[in-house]
KOLLUMLO-130264 format. One record per residue (C-alpha): residue number from 1; x, z, y. Coordinates in nm, 2 decimals. Example, Ala and Ser with C-alpha at 12.3 -4.5 7.8 and 13.67 -1.06 7.14 Angstrom:
BEGIN
<1, <1.23, 0.78, -0.45>>,
<2, <1.37, 0.71, -0.11>>,
//
This chain:
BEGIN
<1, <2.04, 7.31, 11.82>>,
<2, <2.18, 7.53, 11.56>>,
<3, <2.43, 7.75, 11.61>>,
<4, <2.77, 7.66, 11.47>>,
<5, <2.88, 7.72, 11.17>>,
<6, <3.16, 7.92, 11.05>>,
<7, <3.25, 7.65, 10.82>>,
<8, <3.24, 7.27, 10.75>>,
<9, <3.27, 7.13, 10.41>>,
<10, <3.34, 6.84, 10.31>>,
<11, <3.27, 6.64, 10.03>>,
<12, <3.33, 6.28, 9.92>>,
<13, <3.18, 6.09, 9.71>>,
<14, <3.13, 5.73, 9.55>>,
<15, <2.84, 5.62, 9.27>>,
<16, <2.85, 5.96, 9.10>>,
<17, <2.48, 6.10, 9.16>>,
<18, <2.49, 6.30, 8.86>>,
<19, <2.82, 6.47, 8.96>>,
<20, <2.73, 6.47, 9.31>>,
<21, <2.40, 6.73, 9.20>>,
<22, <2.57, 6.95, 9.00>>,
<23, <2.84, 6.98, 9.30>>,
<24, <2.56, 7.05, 9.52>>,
<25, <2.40, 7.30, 9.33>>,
<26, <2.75, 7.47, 9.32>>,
<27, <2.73, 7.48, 9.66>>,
<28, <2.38, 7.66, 9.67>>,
<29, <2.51, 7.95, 9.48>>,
<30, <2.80, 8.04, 9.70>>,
<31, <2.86, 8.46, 9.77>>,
<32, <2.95, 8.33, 10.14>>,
<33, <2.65, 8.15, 10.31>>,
<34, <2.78, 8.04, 10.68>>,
<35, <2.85, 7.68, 10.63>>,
<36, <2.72, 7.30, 10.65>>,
<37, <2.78, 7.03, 10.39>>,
<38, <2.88, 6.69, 10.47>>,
<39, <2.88, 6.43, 10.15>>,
<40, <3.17, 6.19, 10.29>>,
<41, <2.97, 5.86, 10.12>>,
<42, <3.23, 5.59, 10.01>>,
<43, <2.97, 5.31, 9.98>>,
<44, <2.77, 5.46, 9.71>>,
<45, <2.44, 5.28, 9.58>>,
<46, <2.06, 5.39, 9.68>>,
<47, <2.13, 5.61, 9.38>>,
<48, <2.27, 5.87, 9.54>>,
<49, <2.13, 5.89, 9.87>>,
<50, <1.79, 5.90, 9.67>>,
<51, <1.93, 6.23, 9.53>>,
<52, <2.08, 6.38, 9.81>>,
<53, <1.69, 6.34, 9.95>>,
<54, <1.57, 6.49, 9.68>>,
<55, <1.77, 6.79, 9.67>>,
<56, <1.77, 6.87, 10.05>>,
<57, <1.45, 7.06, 10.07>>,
<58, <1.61, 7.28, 9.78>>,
<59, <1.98, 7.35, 9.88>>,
<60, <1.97, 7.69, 10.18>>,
<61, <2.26, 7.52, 10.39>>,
<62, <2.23, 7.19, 10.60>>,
<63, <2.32, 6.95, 10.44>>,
<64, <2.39, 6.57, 10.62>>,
<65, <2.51, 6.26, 10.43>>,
<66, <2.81, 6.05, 10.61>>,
<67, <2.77, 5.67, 10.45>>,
<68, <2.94, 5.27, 10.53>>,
<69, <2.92, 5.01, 10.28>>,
<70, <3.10, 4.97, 10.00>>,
<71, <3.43, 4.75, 10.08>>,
<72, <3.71, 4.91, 9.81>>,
<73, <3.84, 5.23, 9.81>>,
<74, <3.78, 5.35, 10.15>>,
<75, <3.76, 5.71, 10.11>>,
<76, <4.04, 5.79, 10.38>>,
<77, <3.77, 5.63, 10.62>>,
<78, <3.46, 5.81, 10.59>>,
<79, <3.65, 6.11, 10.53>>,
<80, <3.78, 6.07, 10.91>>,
<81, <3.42, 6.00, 10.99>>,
<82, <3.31, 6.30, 10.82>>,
<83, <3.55, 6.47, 10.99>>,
<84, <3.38, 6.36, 11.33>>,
<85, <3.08, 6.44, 11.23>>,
<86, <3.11, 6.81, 11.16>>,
<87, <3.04, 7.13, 11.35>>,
<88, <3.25, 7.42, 11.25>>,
<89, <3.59, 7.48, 11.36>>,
<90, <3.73, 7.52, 11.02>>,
<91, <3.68, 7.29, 10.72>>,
<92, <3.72, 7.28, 10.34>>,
<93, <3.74, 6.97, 10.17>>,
<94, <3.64, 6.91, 9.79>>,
<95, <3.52, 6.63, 9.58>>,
<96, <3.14, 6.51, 9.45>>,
<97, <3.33, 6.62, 9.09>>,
<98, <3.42, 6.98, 9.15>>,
<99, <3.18, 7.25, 9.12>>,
<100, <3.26, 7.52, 9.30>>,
<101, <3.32, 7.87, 9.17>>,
<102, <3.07, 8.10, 9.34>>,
<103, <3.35, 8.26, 9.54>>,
<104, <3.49, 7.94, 9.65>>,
<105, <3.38, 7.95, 10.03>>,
<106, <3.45, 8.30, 10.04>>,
<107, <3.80, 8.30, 9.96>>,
<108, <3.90, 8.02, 10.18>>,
<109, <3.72, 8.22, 10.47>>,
<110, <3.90, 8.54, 10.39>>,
<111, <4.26, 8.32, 10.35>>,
<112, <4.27, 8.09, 10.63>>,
<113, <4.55, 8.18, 10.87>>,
<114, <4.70, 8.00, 11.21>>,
<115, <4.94, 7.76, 11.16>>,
<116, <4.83, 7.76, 10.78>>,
<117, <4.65, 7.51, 10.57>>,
<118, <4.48, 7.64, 10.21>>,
<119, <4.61, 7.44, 9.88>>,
<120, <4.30, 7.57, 9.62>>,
<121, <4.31, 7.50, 9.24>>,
<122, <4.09, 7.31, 8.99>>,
<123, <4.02, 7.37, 8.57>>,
<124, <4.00, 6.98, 8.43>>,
<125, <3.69, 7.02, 8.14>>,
<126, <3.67, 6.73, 7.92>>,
<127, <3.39, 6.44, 7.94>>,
<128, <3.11, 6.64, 7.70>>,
<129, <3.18, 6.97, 7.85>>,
<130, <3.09, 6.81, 8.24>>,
<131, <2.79, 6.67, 8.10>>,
<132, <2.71, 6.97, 7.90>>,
<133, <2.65, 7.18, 8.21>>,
<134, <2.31, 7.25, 8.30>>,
<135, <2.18, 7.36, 8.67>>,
<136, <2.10, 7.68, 8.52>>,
<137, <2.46, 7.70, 8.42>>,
<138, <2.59, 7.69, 8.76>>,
<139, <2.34, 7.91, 8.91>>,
<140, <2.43, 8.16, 8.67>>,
<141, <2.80, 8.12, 8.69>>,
<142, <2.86, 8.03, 8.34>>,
<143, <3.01, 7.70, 8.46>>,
<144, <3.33, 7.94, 8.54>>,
<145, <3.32, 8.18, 8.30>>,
<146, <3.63, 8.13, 8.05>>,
<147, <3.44, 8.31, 7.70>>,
<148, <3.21, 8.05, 7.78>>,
<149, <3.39, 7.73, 7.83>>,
<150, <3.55, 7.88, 7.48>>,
<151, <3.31, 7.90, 7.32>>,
<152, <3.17, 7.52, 7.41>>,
<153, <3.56, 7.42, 7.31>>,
<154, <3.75, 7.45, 7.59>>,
<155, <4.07, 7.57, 7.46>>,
<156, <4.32, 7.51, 7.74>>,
<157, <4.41, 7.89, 7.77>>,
<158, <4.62, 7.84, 8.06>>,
<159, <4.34, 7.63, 8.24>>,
<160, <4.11, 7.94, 8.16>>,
<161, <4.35, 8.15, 8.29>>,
<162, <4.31, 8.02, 8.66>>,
<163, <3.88, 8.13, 8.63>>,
<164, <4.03, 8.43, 8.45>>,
<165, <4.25, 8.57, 8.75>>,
<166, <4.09, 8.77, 8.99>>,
<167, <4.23, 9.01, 9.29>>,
<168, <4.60, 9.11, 9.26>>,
<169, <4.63, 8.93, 8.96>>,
<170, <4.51, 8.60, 9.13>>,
<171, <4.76, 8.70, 9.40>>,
<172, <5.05, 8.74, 9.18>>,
<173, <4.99, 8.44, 9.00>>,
<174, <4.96, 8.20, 9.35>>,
<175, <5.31, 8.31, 9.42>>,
<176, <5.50, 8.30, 9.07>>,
<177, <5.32, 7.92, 8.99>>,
<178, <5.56, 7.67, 9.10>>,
<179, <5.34, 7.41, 9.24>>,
<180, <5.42, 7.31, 9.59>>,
<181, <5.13, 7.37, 9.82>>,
<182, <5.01, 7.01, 9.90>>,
<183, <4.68, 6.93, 10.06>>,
<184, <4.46, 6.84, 9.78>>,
<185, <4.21, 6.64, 9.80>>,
<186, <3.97, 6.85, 9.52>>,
<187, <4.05, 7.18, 9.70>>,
<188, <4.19, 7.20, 10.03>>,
<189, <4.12, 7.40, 10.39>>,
<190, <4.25, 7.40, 10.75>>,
<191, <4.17, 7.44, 11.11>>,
<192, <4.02, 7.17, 11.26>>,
<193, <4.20, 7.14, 11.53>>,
<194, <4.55, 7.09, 11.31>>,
<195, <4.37, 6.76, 11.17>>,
<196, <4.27, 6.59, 11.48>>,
<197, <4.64, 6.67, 11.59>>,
<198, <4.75, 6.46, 11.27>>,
<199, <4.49, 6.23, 11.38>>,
<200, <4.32, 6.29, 11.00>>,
<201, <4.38, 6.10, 10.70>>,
<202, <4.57, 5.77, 10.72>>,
<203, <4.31, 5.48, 10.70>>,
<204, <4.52, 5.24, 10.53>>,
<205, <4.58, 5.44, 10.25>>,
<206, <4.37, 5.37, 9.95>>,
<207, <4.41, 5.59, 9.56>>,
<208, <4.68, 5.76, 9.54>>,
<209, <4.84, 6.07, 9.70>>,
<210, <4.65, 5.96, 10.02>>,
<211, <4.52, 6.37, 10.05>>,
<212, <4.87, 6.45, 10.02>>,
<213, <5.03, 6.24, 10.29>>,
<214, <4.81, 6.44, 10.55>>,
<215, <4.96, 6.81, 10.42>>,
<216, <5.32, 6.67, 10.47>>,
<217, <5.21, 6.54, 10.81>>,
<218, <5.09, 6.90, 10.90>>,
<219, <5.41, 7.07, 10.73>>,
<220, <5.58, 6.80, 10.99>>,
<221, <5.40, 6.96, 11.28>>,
<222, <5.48, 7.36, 11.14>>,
<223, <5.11, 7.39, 10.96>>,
<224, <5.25, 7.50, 10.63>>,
<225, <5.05, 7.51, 10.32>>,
<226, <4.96, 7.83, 10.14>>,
<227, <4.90, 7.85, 9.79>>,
<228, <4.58, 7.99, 9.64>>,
<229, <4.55, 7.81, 9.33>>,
<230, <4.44, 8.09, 9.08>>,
<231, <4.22, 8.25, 9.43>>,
<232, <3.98, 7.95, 9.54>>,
<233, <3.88, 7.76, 9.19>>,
<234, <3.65, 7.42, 9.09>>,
<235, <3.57, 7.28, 8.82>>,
<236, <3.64, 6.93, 8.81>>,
<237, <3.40, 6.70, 8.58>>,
<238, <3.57, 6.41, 8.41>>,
<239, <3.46, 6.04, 8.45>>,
<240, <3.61, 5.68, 8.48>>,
<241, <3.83, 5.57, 8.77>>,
<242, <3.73, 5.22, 8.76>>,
<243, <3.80, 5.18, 9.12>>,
<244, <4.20, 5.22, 9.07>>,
<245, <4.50, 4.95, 9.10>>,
<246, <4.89, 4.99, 9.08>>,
<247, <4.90, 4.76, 9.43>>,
<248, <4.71, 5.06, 9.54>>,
<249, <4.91, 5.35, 9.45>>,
<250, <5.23, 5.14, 9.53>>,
<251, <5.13, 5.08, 9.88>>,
<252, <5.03, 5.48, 9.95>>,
<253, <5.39, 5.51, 9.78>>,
<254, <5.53, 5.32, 10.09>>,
<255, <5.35, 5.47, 10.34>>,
<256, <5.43, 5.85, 10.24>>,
<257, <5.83, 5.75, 10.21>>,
<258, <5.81, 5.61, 10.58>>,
<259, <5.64, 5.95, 10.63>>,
<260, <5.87, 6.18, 10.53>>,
<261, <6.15, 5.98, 10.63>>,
<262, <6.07, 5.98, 11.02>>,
<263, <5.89, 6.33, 10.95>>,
<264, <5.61, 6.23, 11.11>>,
<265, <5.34, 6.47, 11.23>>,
<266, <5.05, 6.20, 11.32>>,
<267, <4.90, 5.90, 11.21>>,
<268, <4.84, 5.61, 11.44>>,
<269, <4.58, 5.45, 11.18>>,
<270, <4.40, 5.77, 11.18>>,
<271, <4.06, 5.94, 11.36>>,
<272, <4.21, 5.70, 11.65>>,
<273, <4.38, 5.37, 11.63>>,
<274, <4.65, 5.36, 11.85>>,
<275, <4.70, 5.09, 12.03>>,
<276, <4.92, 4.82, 11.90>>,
<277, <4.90, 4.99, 11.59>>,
<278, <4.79, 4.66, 11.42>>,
<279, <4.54, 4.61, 11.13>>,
<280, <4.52, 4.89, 10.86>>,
//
């Protein structure tokens, strides 16, 4: 068996193979190189597991693909199964629409703490600007430079300014910006062993703040979040959200109030049903 690696990642995923590739290829060009990568599979078509095939043989990490059949927005679901499925002590956590910056892996190694989870950052780019983007692109690193997203007509200068920041300047910036630091799904880290406590993402949760919910279980427990928005950076590619409802986002609205309201540090619809828990 292979040894273990420093670092799980996990990335989920639904009917975006052309996303999905560029992600991957993101991932391929990383500075740090200790890690497996887990596509978290929300029911996607032959599509994509027809690409993921494809690209194996090319991508220098291992690389295994965590699938169940398309019944709604699941993603809370086969992100717990991914969970179970990987080897590392540590994971990071990311979407099938954000390419990584080639630093990405290396921050959140360098950053993670005890008793900490990471909150990363992403740079939006408009619909033509995601397709624009070429493998070579993100081989090369061009995917994150700012002079070039200018130059293609990305003109959000603060946006830019998150690729921009580097070092102290990155530091300073992660402390002045007055985001919270929530568990994102896009961009997020912590210690696998603070998750399973949680009992992992909520399974009846569907779109809508369900990432969240987990990072103010773990503040519950003590695991507070630690801002490194302008440090670890991806570049999220812009596409439809067919898949969304208001009953949806209404119901994850519920379930985070009863949350914070009994400060609750696990879930009992989680990694584990707990008995008498009742349907999710």
């Amino acid at each position: 068996m292979a040894p273990e690696p420093a670092i799980s990642v996990i990335v989920s995923t639904y009917n975006q193979p052309e996303w999905l590739e560029k992600v991957l290829l993101g991932y391929a060009a990383q500075d740090f190189r200790d890690f497996e990568l887990i596509v978290a599979d929300d029911g996607s078509r032959e599509e994509t597991r027809a690409r993921i095939d494809g690209l194996r043989a090319r991508l220098p990490f291992p690389l295994r693909h965590v699938w169940h059949p398309d019944d709604g927005f699941r993603k809370c679901v086969i992100l717990n199964r991914a969970i179970e499925a990987s080897r590392a002590m540590y994971l990071v956590f990311s979407d099938g629409d954000c390419i990584p910056r080639a630093d990405f892996l290396a921050v959140h190694a360098r950053l993670r703490r005890a008793r900490r989870f990471l909150s990363g950052g992403y740079v939006k780019l408009p619909r033509d600007l995601s397709h624009a983007i070429t493998a070579a692109d993100i081989v090369d690193g061009r995917h994150c430079d700012p002079a070039w997203l200018a130059a293609r007509g990305f003109q959000d200068v603060r946006q830019r300014l998150k690729l921009a920041a580097r070092g102290a300047a990155a530091t300073l910036l992660n402390a002045l910006t007055p985001a919270r630091a929530s568990w994102n799904g896009h961009n997020a880290s912590g210690w696998k062993a603070d998750l399973i406590a949680a009992n992992g993402f909520d399974e009846r949760m569907q779109y809508g703040g369900e990432d969240r919910e987990l990072g103010e279980r773990l503040e519950h427990a003590g695991i507070r979040g630690l801002r490194v928005r302008y440090s670890a950076v991806v570049v999220h590619l812009d596409h439809d959200r067919g898949y969304v409802r208001p009953e949806m986002i209404a119901n994850n609205r519920r379930i985070r109030a009863a949350t914070r309201a009994a400060r609750a540090t696990r879930t009992a619809f989680g990694l584990v049903r707990d008995p008498g828990a009742g349907p999710a």
